[in-house]
Backbone as CSV, one residue per row, in Angstrom:
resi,resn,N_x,N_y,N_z,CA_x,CA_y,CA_z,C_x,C_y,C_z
1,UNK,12.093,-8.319,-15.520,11.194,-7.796,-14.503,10.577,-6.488,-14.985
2,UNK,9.387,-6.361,-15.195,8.739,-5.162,-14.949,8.940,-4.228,-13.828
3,UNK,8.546,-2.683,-14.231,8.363,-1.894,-13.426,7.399,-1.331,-12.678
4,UNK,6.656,-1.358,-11.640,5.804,-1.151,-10.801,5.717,0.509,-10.549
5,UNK,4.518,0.952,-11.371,4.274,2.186,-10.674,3.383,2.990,-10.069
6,UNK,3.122,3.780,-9.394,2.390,4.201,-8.404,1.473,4.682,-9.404
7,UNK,-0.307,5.067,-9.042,-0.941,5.865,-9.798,-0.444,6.903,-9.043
8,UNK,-1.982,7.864,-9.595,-2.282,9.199,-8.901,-3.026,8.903,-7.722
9,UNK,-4.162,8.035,-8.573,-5.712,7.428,-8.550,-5.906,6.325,-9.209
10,UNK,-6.526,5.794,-8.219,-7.532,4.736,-8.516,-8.770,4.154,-7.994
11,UNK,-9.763,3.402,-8.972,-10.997,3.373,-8.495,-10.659,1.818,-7.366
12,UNK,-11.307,1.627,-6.743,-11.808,0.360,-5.957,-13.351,0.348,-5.079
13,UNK,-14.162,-0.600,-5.676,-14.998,-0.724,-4.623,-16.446,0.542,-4.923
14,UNK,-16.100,1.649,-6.363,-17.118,2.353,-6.643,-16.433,3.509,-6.274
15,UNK,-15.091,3.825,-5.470,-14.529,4.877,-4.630,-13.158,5.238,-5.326
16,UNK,-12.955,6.531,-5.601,-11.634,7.111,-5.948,-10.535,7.356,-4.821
17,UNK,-9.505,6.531,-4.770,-8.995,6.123,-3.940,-7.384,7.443,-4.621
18,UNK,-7.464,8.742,-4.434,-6.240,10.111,-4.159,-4.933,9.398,-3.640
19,UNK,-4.025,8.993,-4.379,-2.457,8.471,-3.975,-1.574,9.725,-4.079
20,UNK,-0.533,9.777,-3.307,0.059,10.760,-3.093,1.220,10.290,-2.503
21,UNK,2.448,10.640,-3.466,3.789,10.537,-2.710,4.329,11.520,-1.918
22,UNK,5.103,11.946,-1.015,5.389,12.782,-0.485,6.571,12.294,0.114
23,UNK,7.873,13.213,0.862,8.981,12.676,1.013,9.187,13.499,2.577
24,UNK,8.056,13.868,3.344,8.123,14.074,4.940,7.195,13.274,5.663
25,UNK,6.765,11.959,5.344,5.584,11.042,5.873,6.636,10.765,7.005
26,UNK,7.791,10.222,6.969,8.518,9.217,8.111,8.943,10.538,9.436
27,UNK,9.215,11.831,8.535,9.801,12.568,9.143,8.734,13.088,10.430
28,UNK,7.161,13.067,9.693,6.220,13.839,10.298,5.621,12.704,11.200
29,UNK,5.407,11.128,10.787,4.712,10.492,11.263,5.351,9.285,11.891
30,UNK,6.827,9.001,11.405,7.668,7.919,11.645,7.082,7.242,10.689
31,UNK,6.175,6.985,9.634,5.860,6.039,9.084,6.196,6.120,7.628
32,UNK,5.873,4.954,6.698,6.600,5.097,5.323,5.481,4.632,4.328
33,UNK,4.394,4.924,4.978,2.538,4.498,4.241,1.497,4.895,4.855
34,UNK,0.747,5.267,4.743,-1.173,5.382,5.266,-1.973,5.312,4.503
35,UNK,-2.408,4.946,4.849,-3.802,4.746,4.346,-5.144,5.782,5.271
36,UNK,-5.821,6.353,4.767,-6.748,6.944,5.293,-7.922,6.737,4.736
37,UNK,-8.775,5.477,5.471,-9.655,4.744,5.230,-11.285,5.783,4.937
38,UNK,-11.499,6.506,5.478,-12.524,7.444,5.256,-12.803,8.500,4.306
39,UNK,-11.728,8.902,4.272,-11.176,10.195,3.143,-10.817,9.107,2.115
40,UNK,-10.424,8.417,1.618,-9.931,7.865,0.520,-8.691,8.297,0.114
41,UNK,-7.794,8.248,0.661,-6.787,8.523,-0.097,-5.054,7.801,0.827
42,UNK,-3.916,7.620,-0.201,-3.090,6.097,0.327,-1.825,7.830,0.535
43,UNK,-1.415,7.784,1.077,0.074,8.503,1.419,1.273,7.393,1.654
44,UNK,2.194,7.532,0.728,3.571,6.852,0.762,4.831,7.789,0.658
45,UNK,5.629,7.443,1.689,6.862,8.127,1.504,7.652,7.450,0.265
46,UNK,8.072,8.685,-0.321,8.993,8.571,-1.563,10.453,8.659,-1.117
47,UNK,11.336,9.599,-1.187,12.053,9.847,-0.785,12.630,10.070,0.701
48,UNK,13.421,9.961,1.259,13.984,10.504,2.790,15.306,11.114,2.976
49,UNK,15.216,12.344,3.781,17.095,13.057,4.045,17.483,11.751,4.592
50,UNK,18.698,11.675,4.740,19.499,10.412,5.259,19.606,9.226,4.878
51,UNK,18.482,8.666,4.163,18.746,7.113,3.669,17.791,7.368,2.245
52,UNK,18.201,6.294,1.827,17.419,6.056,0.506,16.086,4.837,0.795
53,UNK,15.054,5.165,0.086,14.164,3.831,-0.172,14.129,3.743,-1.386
54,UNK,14.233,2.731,-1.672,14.081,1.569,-3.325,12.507,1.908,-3.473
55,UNK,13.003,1.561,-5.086,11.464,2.090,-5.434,10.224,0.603,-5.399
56,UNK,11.321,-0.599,-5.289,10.436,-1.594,-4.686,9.979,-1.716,-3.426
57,UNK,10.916,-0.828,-2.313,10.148,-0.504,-0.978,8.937,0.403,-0.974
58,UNK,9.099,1.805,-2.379,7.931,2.246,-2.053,6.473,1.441,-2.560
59,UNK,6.846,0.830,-3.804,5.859,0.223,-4.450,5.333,-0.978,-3.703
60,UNK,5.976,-1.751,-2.837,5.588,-2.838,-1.618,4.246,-1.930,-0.591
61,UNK,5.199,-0.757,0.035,4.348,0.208,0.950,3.243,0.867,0.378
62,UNK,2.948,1.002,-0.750,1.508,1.343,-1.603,1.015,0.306,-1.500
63,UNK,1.569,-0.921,-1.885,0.100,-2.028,-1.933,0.274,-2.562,-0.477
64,UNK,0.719,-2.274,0.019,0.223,-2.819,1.637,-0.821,-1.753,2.575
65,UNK,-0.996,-0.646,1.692,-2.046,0.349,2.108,-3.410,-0.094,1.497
66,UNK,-2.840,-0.767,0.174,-4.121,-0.576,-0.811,-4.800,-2.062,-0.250
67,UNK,-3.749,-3.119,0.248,-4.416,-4.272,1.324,-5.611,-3.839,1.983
68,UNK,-5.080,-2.828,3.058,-5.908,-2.227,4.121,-7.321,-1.789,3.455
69,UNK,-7.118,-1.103,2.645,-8.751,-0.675,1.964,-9.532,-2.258,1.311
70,UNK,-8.695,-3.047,0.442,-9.681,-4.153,0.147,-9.951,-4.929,1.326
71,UNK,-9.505,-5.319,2.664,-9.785,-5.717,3.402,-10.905,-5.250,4.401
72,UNK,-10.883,-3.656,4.681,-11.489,-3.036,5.232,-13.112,-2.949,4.693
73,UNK,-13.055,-2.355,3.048,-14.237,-3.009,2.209,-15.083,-4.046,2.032
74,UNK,-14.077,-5.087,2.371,-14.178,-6.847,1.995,-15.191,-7.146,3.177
75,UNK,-14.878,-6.462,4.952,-15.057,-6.777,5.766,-14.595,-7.618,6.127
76,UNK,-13.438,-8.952,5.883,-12.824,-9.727,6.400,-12.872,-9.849,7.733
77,UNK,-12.787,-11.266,8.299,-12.571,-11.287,9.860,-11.259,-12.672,9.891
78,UNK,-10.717,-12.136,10.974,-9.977,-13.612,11.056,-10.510,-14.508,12.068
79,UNK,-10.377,-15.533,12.674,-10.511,-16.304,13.048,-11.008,-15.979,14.746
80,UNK,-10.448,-15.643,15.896,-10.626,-14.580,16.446,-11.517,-13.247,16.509
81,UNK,-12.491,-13.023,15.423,-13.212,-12.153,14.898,-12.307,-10.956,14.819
82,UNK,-10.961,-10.511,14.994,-10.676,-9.045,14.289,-10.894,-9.067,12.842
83,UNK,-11.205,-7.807,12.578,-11.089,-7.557,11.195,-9.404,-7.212,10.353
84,UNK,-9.007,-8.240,9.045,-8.604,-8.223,8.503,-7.453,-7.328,8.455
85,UNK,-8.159,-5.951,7.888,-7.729,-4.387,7.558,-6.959,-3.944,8.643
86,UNK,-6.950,-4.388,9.845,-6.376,-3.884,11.189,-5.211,-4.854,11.308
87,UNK,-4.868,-6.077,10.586,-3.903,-6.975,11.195,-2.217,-6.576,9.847
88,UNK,-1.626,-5.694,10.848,-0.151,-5.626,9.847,0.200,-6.886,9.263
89,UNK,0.474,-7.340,9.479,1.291,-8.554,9.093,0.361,-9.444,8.272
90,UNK,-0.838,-9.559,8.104,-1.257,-9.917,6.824,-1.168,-9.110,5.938
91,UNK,-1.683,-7.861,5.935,-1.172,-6.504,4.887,0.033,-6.668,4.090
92,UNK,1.054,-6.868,5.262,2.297,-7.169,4.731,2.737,-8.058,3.859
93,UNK,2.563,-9.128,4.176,2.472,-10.552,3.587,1.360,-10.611,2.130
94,UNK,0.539,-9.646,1.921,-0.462,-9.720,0.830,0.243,-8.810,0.143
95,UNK,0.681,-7.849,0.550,1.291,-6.770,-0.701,2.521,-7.808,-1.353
96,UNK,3.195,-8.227,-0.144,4.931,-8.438,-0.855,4.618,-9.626,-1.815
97,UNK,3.234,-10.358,-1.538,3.056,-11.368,-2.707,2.742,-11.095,-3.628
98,UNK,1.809,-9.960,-3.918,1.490,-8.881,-4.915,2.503,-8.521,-5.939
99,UNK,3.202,-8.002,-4.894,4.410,-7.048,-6.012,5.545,-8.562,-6.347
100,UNK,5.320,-9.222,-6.146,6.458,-9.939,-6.386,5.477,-10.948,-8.080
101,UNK,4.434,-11.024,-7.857,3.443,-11.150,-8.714,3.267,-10.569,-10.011
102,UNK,3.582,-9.247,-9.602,3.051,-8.048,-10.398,4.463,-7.778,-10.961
103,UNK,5.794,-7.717,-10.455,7.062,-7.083,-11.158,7.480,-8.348,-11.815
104,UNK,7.210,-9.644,-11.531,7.979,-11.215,-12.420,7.241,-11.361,-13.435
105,UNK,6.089,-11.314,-13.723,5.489,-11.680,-14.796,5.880,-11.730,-15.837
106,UNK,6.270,-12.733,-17.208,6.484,-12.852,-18.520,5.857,-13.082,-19.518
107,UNK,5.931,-12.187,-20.315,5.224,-12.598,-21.328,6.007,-13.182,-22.619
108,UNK,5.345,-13.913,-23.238,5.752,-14.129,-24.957,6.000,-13.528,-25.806
């Protein structure tokens, strides 16, 4: 298995997309990812007092942010007409196929 790692930065879409780990996101926000669709830039909790996260939980919670921006970009709609970028649980389901994609891969 490969190792999955966070940038700094990255481009998508023509846009520099500012990544940033930080280890008071859950504390400040309850949450363990954002995305901030306007500003460009993905916030993931790294670390936490009291429990540990795996670095495949953080690397899951980056690409389930970075979902939100290609979806949001994409304009996606589902079926129902919401847009894409707003529905967790596809986010979810697109990152964890991602990283599971992205850390198995073999080469020759």
């Amino acid at each position: 298995m490969s190792e999955f790692k966070i940038p700094k930065r990255f481009k998508l879409f023509g846009k520099t997309i500012e990544v940033k780990q930080v280890n008071d996101l859950s504390a400040r926000q309850d949450l363990t990812g954002i995305g901030h669709l306007k500003t460009h830039e993905i916030v993931v909790q790294k670390n936490c007092d009291g429990y540990a996260i795996k670095d495949d939980d953080v690397a899951i919670n980056f690409l389930h942010e970075v979902a939100h921006f290609w979806m949001y970009d994409m304009e996606f709609k589902l079926e129902d007409g919401t847009y894409c970028y707003r529905n967790e649980q596809f986010c979810n389901l697109l990152s964890l196929c991602l990283h599971q994609f992205l850390t198995t891969m073999e080469y020759e």
